[in-house]
C-alpha positions in Angstrom: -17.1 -36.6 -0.3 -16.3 -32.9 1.9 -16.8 -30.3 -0.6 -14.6 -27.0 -0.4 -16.7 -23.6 0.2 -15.9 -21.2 -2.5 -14.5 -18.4 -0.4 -11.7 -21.1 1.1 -10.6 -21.9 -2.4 -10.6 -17.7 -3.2 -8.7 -17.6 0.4 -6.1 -20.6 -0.6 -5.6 -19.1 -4.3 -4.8 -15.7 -2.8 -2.6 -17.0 -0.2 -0.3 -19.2 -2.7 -0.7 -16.3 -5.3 1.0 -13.4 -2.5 3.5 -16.3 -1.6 4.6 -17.1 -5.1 4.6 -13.0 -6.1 6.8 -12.6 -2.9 9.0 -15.2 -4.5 9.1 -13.6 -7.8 10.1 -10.2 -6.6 12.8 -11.5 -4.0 14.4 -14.4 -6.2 14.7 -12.9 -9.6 17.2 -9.9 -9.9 14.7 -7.6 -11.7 12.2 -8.3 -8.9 14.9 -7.0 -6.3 15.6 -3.8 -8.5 11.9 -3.6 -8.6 11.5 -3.7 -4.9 14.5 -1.0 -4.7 13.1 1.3 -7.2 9.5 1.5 -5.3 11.7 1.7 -2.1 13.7 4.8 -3.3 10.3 6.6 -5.4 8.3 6.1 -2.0 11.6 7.6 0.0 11.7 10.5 -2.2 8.1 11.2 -2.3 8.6 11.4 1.8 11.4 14.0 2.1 9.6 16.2 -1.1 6.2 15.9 -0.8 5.2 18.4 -3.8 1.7 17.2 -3.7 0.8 17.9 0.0 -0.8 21.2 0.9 -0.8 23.0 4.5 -4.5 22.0 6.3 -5.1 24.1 9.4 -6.9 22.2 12.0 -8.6 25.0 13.4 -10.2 24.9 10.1 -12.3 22.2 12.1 -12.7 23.7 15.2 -16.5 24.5 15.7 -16.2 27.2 18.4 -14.6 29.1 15.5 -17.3 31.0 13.7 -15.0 32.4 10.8 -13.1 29.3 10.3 -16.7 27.1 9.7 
């Protein structure tokens, strides 16, 4: 009798688990307005990124003895 190596039956259970979750979110009406809502949050956070602050790369320039 073959036996199965642990990590192949993790691999198989998180391969059928993704496939099944893709499932869920594309066949069930909740799962698309799901999808959509993360589509539009992730759109907006793109055009008004609030939390992202200037970083001058001469900041990293070693030649620069002020900057360091």
């Amino acid at each position: 009798m073959q036996t199965t190596p642990l990590h192949r039956f993790y691999q198989v259970s998180g391969i059928i688990a993704a496939i099944l979750l893709a499932l869920l979110f594309v066949g069930t009406a909740t799962g698309r307005t799901t999808l959509t809502w993360i589509y539009l949050q992730s759109t907006e956070n793109m055009t008004n990124p609030t939390h992202i602050h200037k970083f001058f790369l001469d900041r990293l320039d070693p030649t620069c003895p002020q900057c360091m």
